[in-house]
C-alpha positions in Angstrom: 0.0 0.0 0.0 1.8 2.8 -0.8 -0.3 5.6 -1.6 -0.8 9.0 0.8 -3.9 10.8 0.7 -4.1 14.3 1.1 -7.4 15.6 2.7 -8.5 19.4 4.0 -10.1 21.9 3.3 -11.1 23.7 0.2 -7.8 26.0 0.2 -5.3 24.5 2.4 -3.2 23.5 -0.4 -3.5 20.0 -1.5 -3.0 20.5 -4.9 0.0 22.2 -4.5 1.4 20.6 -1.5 0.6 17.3 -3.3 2.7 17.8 -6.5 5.6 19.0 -4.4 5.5 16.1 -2.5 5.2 13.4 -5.3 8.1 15.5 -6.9 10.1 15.0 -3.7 9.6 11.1 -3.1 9.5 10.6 -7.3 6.0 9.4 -6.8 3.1 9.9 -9.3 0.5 12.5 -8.1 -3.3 12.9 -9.4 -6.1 15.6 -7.8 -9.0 13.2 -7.9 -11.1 16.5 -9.0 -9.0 16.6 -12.3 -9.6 12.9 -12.8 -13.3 14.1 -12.9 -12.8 16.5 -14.7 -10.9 14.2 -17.3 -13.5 11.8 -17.5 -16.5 13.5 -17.8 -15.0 16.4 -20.2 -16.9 19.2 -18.0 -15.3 21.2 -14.9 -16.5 20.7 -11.5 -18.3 23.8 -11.6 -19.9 22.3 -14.3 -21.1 19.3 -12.6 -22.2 20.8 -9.8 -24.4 23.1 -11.8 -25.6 20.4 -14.5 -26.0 17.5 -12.6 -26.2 18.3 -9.0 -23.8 18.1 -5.6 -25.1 14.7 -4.9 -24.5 13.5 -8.6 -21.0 14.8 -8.4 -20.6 13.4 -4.8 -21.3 9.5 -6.0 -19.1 10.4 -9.2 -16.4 11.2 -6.6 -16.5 7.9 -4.5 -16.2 5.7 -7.8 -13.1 8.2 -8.1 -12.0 7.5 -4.1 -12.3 3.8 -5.2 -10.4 3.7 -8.7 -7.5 5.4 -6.7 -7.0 2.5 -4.2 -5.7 0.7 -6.9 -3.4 3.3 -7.9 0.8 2.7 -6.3 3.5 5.3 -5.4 1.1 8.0 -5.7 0.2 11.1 -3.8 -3.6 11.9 -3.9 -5.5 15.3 -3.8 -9.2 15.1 -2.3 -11.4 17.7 -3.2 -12.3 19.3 0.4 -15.6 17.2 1.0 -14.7 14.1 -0.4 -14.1 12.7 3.1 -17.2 13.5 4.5 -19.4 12.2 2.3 -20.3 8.2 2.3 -17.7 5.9 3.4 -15.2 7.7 1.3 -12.7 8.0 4.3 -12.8 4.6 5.3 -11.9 3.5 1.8 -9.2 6.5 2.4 -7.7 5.5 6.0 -7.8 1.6 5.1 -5.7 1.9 1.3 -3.3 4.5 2.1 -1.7 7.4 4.8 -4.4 9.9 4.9 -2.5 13.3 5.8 -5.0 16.5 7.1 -3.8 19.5 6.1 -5.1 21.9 8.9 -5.5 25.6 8.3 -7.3 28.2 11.0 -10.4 29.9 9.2 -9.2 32.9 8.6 -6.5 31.9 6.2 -8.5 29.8 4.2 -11.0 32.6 3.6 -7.8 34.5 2.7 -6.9 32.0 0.4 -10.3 31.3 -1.4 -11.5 35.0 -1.7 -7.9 35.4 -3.7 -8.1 32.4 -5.5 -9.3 32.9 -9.6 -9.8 29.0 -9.4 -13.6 27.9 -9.6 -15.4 26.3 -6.5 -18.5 26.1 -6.8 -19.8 25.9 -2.9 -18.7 29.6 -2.2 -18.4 31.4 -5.4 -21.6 33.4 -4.6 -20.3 34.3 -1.3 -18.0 37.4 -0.3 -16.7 38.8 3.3 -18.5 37.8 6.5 -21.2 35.0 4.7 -17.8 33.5 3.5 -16.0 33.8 6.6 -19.4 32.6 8.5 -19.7 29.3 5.6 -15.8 28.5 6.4 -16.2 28.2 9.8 -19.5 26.2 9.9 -18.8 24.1 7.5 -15.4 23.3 8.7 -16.3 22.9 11.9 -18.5 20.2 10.9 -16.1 18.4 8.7 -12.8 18.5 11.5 -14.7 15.5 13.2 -14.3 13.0 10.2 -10.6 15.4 8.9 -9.2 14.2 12.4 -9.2 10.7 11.6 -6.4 11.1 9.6 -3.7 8.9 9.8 -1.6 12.5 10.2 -2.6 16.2 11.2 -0.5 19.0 10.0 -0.1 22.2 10.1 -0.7 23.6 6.7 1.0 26.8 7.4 4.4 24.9 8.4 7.2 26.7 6.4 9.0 23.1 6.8 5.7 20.9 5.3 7.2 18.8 2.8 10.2 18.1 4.8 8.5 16.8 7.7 5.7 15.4 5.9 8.3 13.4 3.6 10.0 12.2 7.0 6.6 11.4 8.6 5.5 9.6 4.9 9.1 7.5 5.3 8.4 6.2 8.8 5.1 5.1 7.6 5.9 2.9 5.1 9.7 2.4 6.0 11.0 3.4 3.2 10.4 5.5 -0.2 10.6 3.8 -3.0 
């Protein structure tokens, strides 16, 4: 089993944090939103406002699944994809699930400079995006915590201890 999973919230840096990690320990890296995005030919965004969050949310376990088969390789969640179904069982039991933690206020920060597309808070601005980002997040750090790891997303050393963390894990990288 040698896959790591990268789970937080909508802006903590998965993405990014993901492909500089795979880069690092000369693993493969996917963002399992991309793979949707691939297969069905239409964004996200597109998804959501076509075919419904609950359509995309099914579509996005068959993803969580396809990726258990998947070796060497560091995998981006989208920021709900834990939460919904049994998604992070399947996560927790096929690979190292790592939580990239971030306080509120940075990840508003974050989204309302982002240009990238999300479709769960692109109508909302200032406090109603501060006051969604905290609700919502509160909610989901019940089911985030059960990560195999819990880091601080605002570490200037992330991928150095992550990589050292990931190594202990599974003994060595490959």
């Amino acid at each position: 089993m040698s896959r790591v999973y990268l789970i937080g919230f909508m802006g903590a840096g998965k993405t990014s944090v993901g492909k500089r990690l795979a880069r690092k320990m000369r693993w493969s890296f996917v963002d399992t939103d991309n793979i949707i995005e691939k297969e069905l030919g239409i964004t996200v965004q597109e998804v959501f406002d076509q075919l419904g969050e609950e359509w995309f949310r099914e579509y996005e376990q068959k993803v969580i699944i396809k990726t258990t088969s998947f070796q060497n390789t560091v995998i981006s969640t989208g920021g709900g994809t834990p939460c919904f179904y049994n998604n992070m069982d399947i996560i927790i039991n096929n690979g190292l699930c790592i939580y990239l933690r971030m306080p509120p206020k940075e990840i508003v920060s974050r989204i309302s400079q982002s240009q990238k597309k999300r479709p769960l808070v692109d109508n909302l601005r200032g406090i109603e995006l501060e006051k969604y980002v905290e609700k919502i997040l509160a909610k989901r750090e019940a089911v985030y915590s059960k990560a195999h790891i819990i880091a601080d997303a605002l570490n200037p050393n992330l991928i150095l201890s992550l990589e050292q963390q990931i190594k202990r894990y599974f003994g060595t990288i490959k």
